[in-house]
C-alpha positions as CSV (number, residue, x, y, z in Angstrom):
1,X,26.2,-10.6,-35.0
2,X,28.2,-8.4,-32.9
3,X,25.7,-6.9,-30.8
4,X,26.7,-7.0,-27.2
5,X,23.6,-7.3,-24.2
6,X,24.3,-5.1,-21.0
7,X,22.1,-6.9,-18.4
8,X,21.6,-5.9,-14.9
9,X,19.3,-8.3,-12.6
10,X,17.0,-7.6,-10.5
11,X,16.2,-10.3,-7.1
12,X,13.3,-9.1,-5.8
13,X,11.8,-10.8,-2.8
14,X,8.0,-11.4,-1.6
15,X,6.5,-8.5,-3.7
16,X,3.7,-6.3,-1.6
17,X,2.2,-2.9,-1.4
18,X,-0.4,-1.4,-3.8
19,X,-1.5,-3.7,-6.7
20,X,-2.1,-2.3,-10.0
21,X,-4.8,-5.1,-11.4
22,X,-7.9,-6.5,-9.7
23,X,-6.9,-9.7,-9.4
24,X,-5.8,-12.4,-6.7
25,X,-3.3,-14.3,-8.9
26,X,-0.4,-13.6,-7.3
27,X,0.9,-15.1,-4.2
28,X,1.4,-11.9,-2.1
29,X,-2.0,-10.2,-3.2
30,X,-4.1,-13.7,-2.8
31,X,-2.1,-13.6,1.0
32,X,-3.6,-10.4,1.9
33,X,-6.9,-10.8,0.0
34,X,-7.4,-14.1,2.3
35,X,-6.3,-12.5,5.2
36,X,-8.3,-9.7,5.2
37,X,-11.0,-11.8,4.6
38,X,-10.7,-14.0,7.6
39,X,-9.8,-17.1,5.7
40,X,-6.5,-17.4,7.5
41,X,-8.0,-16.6,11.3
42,X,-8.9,-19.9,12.2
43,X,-5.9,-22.3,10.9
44,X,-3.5,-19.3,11.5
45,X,-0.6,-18.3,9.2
46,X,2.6,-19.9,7.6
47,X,5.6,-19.7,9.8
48,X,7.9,-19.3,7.4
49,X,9.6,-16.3,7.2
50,X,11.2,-13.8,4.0
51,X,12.2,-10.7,3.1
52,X,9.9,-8.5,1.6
53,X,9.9,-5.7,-0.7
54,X,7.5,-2.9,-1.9
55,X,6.7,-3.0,-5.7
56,X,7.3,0.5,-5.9
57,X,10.9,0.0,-5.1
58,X,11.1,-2.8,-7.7
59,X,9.9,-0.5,-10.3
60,X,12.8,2.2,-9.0
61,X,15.4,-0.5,-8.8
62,X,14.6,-2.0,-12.5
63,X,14.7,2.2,-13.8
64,X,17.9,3.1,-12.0
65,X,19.1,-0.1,-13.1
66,X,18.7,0.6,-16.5
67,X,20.0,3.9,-16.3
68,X,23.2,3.2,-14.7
69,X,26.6,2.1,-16.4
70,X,27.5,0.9,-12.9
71,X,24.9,-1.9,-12.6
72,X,25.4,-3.8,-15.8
73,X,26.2,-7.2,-15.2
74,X,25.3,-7.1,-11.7
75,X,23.0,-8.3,-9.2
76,X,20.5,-6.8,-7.4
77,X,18.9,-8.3,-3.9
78,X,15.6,-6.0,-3.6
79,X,14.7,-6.9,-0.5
80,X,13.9,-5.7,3.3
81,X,16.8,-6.5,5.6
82,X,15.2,-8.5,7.7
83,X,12.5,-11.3,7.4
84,X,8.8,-11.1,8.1
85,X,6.0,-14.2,8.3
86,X,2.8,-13.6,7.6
87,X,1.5,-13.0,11.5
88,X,4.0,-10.1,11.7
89,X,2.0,-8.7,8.1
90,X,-0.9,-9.2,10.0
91,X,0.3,-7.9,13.4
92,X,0.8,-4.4,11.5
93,X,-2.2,-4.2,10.1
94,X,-4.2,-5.0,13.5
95,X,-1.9,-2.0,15.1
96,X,-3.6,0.1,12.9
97,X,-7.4,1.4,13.9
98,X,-8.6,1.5,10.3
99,X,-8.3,-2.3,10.6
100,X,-9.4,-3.3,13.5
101,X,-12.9,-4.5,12.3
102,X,-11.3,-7.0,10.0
103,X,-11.0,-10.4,11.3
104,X,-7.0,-10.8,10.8
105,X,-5.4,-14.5,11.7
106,X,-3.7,-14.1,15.6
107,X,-1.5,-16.9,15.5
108,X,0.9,-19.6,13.1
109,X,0.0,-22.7,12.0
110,X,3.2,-24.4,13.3
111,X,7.1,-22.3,15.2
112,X,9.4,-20.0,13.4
113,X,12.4,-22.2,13.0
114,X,14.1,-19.9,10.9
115,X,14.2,-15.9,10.3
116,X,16.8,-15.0,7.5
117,X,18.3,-11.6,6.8
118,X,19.7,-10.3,3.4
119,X,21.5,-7.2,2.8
120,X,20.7,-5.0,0.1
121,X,23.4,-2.8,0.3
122,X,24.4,-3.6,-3.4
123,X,21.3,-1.9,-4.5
124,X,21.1,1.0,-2.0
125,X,24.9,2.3,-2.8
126,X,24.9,1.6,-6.5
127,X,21.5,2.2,-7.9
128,X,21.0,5.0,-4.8
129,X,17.7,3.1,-3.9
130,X,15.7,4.0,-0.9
131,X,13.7,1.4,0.5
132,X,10.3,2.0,2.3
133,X,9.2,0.9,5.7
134,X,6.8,-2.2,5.4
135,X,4.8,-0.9,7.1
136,X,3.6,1.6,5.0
137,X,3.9,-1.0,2.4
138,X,1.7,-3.4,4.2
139,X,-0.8,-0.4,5.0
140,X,-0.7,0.8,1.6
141,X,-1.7,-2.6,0.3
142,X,-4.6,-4.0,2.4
143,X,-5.8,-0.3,1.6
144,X,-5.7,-0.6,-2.4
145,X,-7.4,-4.0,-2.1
146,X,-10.1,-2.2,0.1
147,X,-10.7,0.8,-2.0
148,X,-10.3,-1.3,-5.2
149,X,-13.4,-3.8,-3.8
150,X,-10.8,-6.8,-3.9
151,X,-12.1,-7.0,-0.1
152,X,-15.3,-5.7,1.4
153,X,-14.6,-3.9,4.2
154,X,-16.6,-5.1,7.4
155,X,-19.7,-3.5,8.8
C-alpha cells in the first residue's frame, strides 16, 4: 500500500463556549453547569490555572487545517494566550448584570501557584485563525446552558 496520510494536529486546550448537546459530560460544560448552579459557591473553585479556547475556534482551526497544504504535519496549540482558573470564569460572568442573580463561587479552594501562558502564534499565522475574547466565550456559554434548560435560571 502506497497511500501516504497528510495529518495536521490540532491541541486544543480547556474547550468552552456554546455546547451543541444537552448534556454535562464533559469537564468544561459540567464546570459551568455546577457553577451556575451554586454547587461550587461554598467550597470555592480549583486554583489551577489553563488556557482556554472557544469551540468555535476549534471547529475553524480543524477546517483551515484541513484545507491548507501549509499545516500538514504540523502542530497546532488552540489556545488563549494566557491562563485562566475557574474564579476568573466566574468573575466574568458576575461582571455581567444578566448574571447577577446566580449564586457564582467568590473565592478558590486553595493559592494560584502557577499561571502558564502558550502562544498560538503557529495557528494564527498559518491557518489565519482569529481567536475570540473569553469573555464572549464564557458569556456565550453560561447563556446556551440557560436557554437550553441545562440550568434554571434563578427567580
Amino acid at each position: 500500500n502506497n497511500s501516504q496520510i497528510c495529518l495536521s494536529v490540532i491541541n486544543p486546550s480547556f474547550v468552552i463556549g456554546p455546547p451543541v448537546l444537552k448534556r454535562a459530560t464533559g469537564v468544561s460544560v459540567g464546570t459551568f453547569v455546577s457553577m451556575l448552579k451554586g454547587e461550587l459557591k461554598k467550597k470555592g473553585v480549583r486554583s489551577s490555572c489553563f488556557g482556554a479556547v472557544d469551540v468555535r475556534d476549534v471547529a475553524e482551526a480543524h477546517i483551515r487545517a484541513f484545507e491548507s497544504k501549509e499545516a500538514i504535519g504540523k502542530r497546532f496549540l488552540v489556545s488563549s494566550e494566557q491562563s485562566y482558573s475557574q474564579l476568573d470564569f466566574a468573575d466574568i460572568l458576575r461582571g455581567r448584570a444578566e448574571f447577577q442573580r446566580f449564586d457564582l463561587p467568590g473565592h478558590l479552594s486553595s493559592p494560584i501557584r502557577y499561571r502558564p501562558r502558550y502562544s498560538h502564534a503557529r495557528a494564527e499565522n498559518l491557518l489565519g485563525l482569529k481567536f475570540r475574547k473569553i469573555e464572549e466565550s464564557v458569556v456565550d456559554m453560561a447563556n446556551k446552558l440557560i436557554s437550553s434548560g441545562m440550568v434554571d435560571c434563578p427567580q
